[in-house]
C-alpha positions as a Markdown table, in Angstrom:
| # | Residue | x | y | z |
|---|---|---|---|---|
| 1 | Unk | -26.3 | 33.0 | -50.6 |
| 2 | Unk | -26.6 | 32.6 | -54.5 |
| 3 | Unk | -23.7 | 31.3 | -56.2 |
| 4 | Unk | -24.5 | 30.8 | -60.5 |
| 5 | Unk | -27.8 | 30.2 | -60.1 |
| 6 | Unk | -27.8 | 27.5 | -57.3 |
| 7 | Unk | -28.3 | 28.0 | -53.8 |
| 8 | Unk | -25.4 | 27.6 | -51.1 |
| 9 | Unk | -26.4 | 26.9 | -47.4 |
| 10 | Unk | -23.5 | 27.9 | -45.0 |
| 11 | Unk | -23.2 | 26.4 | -41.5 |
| 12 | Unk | -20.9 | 26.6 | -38.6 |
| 13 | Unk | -20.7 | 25.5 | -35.7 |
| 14 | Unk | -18.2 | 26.9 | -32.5 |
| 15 | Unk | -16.6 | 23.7 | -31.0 |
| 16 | Unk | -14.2 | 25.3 | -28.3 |
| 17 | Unk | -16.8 | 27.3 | -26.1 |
| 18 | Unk | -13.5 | 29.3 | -25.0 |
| 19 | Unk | -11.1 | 31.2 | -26.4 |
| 20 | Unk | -7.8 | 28.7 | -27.1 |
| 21 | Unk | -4.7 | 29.2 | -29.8 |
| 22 | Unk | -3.9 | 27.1 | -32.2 |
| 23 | Unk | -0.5 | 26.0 | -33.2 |
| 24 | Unk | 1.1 | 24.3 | -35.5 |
| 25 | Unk | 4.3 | 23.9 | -37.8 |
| 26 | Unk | 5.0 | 23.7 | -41.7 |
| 27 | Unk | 8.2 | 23.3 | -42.8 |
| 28 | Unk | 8.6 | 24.0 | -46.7 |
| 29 | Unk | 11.7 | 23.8 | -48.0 |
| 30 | Unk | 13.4 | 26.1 | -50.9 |
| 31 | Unk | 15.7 | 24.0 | -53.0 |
| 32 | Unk | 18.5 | 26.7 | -54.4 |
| 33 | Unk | 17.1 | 29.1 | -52.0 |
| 34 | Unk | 19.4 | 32.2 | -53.2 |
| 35 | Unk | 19.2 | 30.8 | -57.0 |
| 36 | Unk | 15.2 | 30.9 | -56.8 |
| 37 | Unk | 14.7 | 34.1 | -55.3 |
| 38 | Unk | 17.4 | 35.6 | -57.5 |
| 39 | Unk | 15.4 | 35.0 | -60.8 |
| 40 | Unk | 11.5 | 35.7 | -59.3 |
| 41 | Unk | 9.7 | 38.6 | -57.8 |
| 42 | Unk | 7.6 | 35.7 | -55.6 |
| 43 | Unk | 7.6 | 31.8 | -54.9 |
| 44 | Unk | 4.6 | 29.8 | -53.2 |
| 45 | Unk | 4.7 | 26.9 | -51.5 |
| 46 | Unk | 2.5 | 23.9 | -52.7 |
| 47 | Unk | -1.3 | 24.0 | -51.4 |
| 48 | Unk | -1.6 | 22.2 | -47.8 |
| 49 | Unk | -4.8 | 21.2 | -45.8 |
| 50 | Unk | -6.1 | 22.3 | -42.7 |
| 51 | Unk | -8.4 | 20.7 | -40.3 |
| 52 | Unk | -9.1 | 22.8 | -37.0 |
| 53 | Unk | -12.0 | 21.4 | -35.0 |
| 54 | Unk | -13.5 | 19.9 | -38.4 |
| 55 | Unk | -13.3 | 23.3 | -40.2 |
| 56 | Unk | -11.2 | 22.2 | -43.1 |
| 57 | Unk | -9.1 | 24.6 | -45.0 |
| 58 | Unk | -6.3 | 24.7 | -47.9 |
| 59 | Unk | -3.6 | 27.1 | -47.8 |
| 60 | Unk | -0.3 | 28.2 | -49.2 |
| 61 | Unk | 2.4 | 30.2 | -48.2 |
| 62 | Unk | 4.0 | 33.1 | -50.1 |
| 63 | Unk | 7.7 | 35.3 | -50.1 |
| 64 | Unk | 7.0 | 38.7 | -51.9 |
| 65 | Unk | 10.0 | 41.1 | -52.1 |
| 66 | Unk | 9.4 | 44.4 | -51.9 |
| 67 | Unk | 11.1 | 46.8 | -54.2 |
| 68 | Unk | 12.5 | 50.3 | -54.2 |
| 69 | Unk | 11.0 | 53.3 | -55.5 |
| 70 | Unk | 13.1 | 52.7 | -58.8 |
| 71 | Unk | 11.4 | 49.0 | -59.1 |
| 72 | Unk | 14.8 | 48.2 | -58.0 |
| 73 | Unk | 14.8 | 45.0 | -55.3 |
| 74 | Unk | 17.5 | 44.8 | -52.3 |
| 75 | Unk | 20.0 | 41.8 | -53.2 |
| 76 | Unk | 20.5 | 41.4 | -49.2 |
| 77 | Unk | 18.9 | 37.7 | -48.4 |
């Protein structure tokens, strides 16, 4: 793969020969919960790494509200 130029050499490697679940917990808290929401169409928690059998990742979490047909957004939360 060719990425601007210079050449990117992907590897991976299976480490659990079987099939196996992964869980884990993240708590992130909302401070003024209703008071956020109430101004914003969408809030995002803060990045967070991963490690899962030494494939390292960074991810987020994300609250989208959906609106009406009339762009109009439920105030039930």
């Amino acid at each position: 793969m060719e990425i601007f130029g210079s050449e990117i050499d992907w590897n991976m490697e299976l480490l659990v020969p079987t099939v196996s679940d992964i869980i884990f917990k993240y708590t992130w808290s909302i401070a003024n919960y209703k008071k956020t929401i109430s101004k914003k169409s969408s809030i995002d928690s803060p990045s967070f790494e991963l490690n899962v059998n030494g494939i390292h990742g960074s991810w987020n979490l994300s609250i989208r509200f959906w609106k009406g047909p009339e762009d109009e957004r439920s105030e039930e939360y």
